[in-house]
Backbone bond lengths (Angstrom), bond angles and torsions (degrees), N, CA, C in turn:
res aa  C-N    CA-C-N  psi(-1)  N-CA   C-N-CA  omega(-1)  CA-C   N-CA-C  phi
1 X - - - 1.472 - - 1.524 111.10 -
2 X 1.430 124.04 -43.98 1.247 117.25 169.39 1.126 130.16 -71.51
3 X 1.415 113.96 -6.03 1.698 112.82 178.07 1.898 92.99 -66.63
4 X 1.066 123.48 -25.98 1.680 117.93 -133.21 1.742 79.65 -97.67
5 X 1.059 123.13 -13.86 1.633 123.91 -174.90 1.356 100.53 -56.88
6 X 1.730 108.71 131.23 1.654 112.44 171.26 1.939 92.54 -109.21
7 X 1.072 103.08 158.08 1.563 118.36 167.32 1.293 124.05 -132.50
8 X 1.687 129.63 80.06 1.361 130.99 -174.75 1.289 124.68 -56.88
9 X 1.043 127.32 157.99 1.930 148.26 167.03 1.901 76.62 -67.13
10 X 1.554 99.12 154.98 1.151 101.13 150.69 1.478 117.24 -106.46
11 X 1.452 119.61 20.29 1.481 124.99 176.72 1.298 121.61 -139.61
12 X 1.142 127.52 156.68 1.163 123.14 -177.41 1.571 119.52 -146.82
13 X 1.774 107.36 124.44 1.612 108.26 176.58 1.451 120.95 -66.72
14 X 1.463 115.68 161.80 1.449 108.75 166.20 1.513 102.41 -88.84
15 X 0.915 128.69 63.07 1.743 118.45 159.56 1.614 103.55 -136.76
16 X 1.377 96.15 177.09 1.296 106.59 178.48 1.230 121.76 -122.14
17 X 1.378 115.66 130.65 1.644 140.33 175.16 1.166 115.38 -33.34
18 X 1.347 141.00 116.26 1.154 152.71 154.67 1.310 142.04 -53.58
19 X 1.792 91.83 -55.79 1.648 119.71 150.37 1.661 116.71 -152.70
20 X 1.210 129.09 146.96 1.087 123.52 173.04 1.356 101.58 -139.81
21 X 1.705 102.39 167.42 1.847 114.64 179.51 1.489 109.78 -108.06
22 X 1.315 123.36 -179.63 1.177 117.47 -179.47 1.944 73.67 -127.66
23 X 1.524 107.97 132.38 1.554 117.13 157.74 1.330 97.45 -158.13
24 X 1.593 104.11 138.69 1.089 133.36 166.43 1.595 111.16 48.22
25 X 1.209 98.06 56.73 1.173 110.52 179.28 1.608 122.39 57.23
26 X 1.259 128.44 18.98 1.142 138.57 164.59 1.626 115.06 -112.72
27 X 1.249 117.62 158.21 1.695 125.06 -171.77 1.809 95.49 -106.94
28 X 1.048 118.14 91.53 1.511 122.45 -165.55 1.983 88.95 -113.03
29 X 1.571 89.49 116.20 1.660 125.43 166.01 1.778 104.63 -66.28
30 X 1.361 91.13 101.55 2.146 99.86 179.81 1.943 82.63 -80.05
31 X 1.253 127.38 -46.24 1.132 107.65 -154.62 1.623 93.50 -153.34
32 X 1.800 114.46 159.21 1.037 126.28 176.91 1.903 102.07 -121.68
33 X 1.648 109.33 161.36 1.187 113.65 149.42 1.269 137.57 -48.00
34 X 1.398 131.13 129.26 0.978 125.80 176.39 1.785 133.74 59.81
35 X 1.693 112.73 28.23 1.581 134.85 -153.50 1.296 113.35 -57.70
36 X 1.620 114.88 -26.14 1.348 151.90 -156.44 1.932 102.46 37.35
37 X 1.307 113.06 -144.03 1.155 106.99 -168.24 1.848 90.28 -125.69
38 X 1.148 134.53 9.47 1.415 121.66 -157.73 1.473 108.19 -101.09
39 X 1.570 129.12 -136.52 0.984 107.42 -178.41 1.659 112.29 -88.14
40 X 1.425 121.39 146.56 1.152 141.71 -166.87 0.970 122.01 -103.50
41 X 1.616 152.31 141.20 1.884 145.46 130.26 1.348 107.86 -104.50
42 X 1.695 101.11 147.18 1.221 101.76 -151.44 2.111 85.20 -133.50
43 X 0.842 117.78 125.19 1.472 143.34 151.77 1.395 94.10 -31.31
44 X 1.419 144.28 109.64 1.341 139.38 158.38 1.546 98.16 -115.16
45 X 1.251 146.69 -3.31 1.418 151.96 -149.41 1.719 106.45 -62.21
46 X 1.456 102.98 -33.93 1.855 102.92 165.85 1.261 130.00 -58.79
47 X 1.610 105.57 -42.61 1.399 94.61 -169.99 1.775 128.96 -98.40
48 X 1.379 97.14 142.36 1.295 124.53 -160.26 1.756 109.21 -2.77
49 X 1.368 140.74 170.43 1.234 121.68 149.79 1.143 107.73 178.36
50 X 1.984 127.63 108.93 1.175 138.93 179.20 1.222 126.70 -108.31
51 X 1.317 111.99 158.50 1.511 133.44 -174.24 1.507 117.02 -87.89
52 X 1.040 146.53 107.77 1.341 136.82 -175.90 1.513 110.29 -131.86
53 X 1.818 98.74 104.52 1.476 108.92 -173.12 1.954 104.10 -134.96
54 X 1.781 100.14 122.59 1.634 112.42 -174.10 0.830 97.96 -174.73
55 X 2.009 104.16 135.62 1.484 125.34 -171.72 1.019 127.95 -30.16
56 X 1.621 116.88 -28.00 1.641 147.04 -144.47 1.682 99.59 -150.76
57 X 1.499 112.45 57.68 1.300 126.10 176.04 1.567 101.26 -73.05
58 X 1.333 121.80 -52.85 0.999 100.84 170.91 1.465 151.39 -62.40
59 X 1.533 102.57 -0.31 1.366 100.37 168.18 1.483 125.35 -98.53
60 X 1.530 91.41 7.87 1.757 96.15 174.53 1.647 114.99 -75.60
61 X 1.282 124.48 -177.06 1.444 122.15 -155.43 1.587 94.00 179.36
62 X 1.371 118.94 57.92 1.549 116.28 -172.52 1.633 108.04 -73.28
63 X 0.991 114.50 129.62 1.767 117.24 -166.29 1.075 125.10 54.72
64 X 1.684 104.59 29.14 2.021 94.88 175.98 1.338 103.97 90.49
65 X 1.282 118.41 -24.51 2.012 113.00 170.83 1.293 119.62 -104.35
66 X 1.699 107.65 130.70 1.042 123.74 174.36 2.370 120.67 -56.13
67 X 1.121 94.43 142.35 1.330 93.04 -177.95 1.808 138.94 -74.63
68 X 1.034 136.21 58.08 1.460 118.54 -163.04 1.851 116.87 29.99
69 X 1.352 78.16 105.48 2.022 64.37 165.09 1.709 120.90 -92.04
70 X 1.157 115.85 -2.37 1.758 122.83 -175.68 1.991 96.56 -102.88
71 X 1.538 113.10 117.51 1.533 90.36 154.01 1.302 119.25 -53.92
72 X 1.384 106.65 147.55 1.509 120.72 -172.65 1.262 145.98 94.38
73 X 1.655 93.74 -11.10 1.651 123.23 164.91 1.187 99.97 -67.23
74 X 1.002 111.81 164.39 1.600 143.18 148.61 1.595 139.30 -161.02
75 X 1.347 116.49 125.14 1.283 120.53 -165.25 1.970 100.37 -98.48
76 X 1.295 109.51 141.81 1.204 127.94 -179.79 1.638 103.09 -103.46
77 X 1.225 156.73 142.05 1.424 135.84 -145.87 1.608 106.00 156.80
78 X 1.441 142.64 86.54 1.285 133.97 171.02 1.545 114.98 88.16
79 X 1.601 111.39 26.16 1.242 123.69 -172.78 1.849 109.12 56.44
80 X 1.264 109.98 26.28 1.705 126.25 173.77 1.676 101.73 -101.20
81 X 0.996 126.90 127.45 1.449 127.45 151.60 1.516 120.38 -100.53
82 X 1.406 107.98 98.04 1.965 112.09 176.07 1.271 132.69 -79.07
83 X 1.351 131.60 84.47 1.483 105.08 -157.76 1.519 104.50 -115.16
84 X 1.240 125.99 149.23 1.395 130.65 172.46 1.289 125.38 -75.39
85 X 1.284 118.48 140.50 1.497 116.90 -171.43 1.488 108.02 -113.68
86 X 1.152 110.10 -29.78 1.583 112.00 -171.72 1.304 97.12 168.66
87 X 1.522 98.32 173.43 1.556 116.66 -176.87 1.934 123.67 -18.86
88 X 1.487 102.97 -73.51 1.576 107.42 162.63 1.012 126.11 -102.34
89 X 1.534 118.59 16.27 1.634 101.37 162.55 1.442 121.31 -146.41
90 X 1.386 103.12 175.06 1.909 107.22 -161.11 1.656 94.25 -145.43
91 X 1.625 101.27 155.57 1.616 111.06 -169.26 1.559 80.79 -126.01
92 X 1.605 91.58 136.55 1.769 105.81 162.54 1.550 118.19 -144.09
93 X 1.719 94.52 122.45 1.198 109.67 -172.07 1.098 115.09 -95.21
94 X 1.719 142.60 150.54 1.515 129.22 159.18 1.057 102.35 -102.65
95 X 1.545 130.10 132.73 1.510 149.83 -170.99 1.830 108.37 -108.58
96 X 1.339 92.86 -48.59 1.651 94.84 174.31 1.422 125.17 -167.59
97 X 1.756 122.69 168.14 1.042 112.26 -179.85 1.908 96.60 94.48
98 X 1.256 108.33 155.70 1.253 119.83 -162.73 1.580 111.51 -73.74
99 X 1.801 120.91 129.15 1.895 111.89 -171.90 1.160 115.02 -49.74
100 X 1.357 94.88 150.78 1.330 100.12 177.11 1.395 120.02 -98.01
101 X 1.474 148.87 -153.12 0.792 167.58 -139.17 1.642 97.89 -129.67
102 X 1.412 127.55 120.41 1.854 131.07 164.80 1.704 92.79 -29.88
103 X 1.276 107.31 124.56 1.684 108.94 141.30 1.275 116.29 -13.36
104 X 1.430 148.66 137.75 1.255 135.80 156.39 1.501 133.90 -97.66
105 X 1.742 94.99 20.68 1.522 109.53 172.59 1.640 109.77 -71.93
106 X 1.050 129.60 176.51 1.581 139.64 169.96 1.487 104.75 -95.10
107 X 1.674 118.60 -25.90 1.142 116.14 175.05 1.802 131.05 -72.81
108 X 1.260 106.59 -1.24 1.513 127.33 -149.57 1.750 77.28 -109.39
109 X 1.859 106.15 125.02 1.666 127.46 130.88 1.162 119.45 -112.26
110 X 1.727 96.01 142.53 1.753 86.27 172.20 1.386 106.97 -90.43
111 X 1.356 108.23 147.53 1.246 115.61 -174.99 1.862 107.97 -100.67
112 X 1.406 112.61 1.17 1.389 111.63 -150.63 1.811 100.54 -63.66
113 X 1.186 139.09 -42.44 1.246 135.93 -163.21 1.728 102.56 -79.62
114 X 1.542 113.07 -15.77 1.704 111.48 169.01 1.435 121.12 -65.43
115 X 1.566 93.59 -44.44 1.495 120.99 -175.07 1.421 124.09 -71.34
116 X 1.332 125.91 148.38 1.222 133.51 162.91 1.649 106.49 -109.35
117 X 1.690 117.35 139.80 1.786 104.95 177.75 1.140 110.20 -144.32
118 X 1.220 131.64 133.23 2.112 127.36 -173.59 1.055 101.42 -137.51
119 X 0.794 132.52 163.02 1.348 165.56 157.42 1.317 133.33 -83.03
120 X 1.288 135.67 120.32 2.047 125.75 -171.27 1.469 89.68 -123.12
121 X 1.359 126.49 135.78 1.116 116.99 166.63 1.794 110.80 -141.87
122 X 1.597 106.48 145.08 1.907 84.56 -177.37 1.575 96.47 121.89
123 X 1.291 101.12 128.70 1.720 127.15 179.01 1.607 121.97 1.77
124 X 1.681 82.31 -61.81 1.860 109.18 -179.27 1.306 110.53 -77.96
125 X 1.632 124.68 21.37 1.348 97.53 -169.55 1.395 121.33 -76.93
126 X 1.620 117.20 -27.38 1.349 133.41 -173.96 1.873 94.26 -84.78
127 X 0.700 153.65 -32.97 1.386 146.55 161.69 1.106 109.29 -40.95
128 X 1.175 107.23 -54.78 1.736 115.43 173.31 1.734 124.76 -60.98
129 X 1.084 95.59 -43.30 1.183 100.74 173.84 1.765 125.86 -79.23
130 X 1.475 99.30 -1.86 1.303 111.73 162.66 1.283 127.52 -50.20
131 X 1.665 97.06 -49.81 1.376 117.51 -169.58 1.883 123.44 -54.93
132 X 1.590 82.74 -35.01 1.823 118.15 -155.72 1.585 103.53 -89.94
133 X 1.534 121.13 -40.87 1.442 122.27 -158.63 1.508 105.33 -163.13
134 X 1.623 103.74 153.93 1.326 120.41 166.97 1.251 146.21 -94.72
135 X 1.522 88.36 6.79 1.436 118.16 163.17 2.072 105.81 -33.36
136 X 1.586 91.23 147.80 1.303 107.39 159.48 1.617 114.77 -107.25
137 X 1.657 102.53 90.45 1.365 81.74 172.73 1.816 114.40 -126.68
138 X 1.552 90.01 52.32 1.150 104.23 168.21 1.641 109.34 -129.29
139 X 1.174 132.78 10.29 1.124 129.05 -178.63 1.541 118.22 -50.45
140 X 0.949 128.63 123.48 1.165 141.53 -162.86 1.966 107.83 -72.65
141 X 1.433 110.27 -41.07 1.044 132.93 -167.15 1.691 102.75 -62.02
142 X 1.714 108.12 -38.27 1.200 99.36 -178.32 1.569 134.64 -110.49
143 X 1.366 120.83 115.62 1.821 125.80 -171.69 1.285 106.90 -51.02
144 X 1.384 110.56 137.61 1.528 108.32 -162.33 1.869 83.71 -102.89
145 X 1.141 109.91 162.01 1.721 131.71 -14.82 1.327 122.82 -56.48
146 X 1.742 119.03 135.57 1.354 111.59 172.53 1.781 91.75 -145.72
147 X 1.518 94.77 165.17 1.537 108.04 175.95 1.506 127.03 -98.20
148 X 0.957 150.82 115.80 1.178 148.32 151.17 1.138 120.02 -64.96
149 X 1.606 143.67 136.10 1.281 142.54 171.78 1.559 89.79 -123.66
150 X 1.678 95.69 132.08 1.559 109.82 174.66 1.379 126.22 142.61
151 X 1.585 138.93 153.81 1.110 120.28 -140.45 2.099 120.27 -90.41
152 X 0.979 98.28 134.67 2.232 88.03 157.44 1.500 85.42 -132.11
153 X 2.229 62.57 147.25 1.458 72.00 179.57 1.142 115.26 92.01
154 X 1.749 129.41 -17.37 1.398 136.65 -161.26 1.672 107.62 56.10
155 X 1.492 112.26 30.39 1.855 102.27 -175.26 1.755 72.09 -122.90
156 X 1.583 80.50 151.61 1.559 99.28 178.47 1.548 108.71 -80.66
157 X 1.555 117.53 109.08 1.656 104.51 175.44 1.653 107.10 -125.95
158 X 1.575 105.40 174.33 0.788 116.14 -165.23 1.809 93.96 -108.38
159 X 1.203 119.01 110.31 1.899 111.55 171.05 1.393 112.45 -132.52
160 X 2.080 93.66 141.61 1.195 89.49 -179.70 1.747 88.00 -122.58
161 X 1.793 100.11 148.36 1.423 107.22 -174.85 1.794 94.49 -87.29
162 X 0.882 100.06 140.84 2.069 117.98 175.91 1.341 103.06 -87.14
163 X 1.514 103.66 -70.81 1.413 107.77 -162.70 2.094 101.01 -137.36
164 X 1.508 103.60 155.09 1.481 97.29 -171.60 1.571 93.26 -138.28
165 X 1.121 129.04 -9.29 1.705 111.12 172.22 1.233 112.36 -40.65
166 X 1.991 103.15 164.13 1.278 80.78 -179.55 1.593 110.20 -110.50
167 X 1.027 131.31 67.46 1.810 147.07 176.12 1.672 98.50 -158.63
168 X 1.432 135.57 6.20 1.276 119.31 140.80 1.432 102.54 -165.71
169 X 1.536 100.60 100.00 1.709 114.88 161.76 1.229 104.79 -97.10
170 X 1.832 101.01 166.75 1.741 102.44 -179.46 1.971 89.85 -170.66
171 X 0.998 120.35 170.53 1.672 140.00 166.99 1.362 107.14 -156.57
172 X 1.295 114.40 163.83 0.961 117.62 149.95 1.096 112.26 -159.10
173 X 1.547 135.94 140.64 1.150 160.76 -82.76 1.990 137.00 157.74
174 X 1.179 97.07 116.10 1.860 105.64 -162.74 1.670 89.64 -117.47
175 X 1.362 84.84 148.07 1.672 110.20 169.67 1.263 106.96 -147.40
176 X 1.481 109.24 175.52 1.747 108.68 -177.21 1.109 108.77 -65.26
177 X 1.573 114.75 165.37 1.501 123.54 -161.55 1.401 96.40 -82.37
178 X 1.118 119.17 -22.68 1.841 111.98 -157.46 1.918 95.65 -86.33
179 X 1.285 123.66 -35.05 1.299 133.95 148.44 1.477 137.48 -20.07
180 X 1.717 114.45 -21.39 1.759 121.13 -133.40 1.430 74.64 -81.57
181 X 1.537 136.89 -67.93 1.095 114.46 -147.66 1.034 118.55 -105.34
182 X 1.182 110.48 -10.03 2.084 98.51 148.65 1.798 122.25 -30.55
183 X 1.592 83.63 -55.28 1.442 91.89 176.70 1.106 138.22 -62.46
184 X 1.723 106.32 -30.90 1.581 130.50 169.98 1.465 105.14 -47.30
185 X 1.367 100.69 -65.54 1.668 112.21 177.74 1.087 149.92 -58.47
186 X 1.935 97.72 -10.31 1.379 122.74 172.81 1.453 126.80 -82.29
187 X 1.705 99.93 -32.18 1.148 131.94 -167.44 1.253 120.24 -89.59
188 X 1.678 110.29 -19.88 1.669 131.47 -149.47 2.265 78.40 -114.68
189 X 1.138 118.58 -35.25 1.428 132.34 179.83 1.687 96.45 -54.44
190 X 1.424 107.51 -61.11 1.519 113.35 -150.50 1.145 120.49 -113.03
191 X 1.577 99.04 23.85 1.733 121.06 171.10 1.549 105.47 -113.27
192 X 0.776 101.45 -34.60 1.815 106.46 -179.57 1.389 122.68 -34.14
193 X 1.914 105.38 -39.16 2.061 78.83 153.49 0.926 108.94 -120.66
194 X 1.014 122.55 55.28 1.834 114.90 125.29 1.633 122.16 -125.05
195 X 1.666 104.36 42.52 1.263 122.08 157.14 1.668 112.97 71.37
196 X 1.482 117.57 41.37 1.456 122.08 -146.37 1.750 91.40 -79.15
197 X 1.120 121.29 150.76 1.660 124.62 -172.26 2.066 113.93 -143.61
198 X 0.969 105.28 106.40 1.763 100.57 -174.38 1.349 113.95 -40.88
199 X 1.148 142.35 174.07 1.336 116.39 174.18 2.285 91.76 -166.77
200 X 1.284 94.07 168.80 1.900 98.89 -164.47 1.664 96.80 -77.84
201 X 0.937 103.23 -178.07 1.606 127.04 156.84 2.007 114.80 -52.19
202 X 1.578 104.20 -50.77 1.695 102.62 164.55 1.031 104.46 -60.67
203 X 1.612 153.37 -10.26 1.788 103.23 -173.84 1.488 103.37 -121.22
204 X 1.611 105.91 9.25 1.390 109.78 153.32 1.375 117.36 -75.07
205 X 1.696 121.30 -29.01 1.400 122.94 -152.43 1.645 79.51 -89.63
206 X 1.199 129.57 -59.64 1.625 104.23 163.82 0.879 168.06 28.76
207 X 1.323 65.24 -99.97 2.294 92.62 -179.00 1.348 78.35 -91.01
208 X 0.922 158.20 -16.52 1.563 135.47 161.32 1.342 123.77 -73.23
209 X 1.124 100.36 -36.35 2.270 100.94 -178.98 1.051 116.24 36.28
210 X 1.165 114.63 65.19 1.455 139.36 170.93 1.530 125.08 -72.48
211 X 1.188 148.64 35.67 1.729 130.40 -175.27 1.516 124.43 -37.68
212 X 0.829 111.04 67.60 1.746 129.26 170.59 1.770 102.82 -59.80
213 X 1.114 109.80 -5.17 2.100 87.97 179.45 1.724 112.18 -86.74
């Protein structure tokens, strides 16, 4: 019975698939037609992504890694992204490298089937994001990785900036699931001149260059 389980994106690009995988019961797009190299959004909505909230957050240690102690940190670490939200709680994303195993705290939900998560990556990304939010995610003050909590788009998301040079910016970023393609459409609206293009799971794994083994 569980083989037969499908698990949808809650969004969907107008392009067409090139190649995709079947994991974990989701149909995850490695690559699209025509992706080019410019600025990109990337479908992250598969991979894994939990909530970890307890009085005594700091004494948790989910996979052997310690947690941000400042809201707003975030550690990148085992293809895991941990970021702090506040006092008792922390968001953990998997970005890359093969799933892992649920947290084995009692405090840990996954939130991944609530959530919607993409990826922008590419020169224009903060131009773009001009348009969308008032986010600071150029603050100078803070070493990336860091989190922002707050809305584009007016949808409440959760973003963490990766990288901010300006020849390779990127975020990536979850909002509620019921949200995905509002947002798709908001984003896909106010990228258009600066040539915005959907792009697979490879040209996030990429532009990330991650060694997770």
């Amino acid at each position: 019975m569980a083989e037969s389980v499908l698990r949808r994106s809650a969004v969907s690009f107008a392009a067409t698939p090139a190649r995709t995988q079947r994991r974990d019961h989701w149909t995850v797009v490695l690559e699209y037609e025509d992706e080019g190299q410019g600025l990109r959004m990337v479908d992250l909505s598969h991979r894994p992504r939990w909530d970890l909230q307890h009085a005594d957050i700091d004494g948790l240690q989910p996979w052997g890694l310690r947690l941000p102690d400042v809201p707003g940190r975030c550690i990148l670490e085992k293809g895991l992204l941990i970021n702090r939200m506040n006092r008792t709680q922390a968001s953990v994303w998997h970005l890359a490298g093969e799933t892992p195993q649920p947290p084995q705290e009692p405090a840990g939900t996954d939130v991944t089937d609530a959530t919607a998560a993409f990826a922008l990556i590419g020169r224009e990304v903060f131009l773009l994001l001009e348009k969308l939010a008032s986010l600071d995610f150029l603050n100078p003050s803070k070493a990336v990785p860091f989190l922002l909590q707050g809305p584009i788009s007016r949808v409440a998301c959760q973003c963490v900036v990766l990288k901010r040079s300006q020849d390779d910016a990127g975020i990536v970023f979850t909002c509620p699931r019921g949200y995905g393609e509002d947002m798709v459409a908001a984003i896909v609206d106010a990228g258009a001149e600066f040539g915005l293009r959907p792009a697979g799971e490879d040209a996030f794994a990429g532009w990330l260059n991650l060694n997770v083994a």
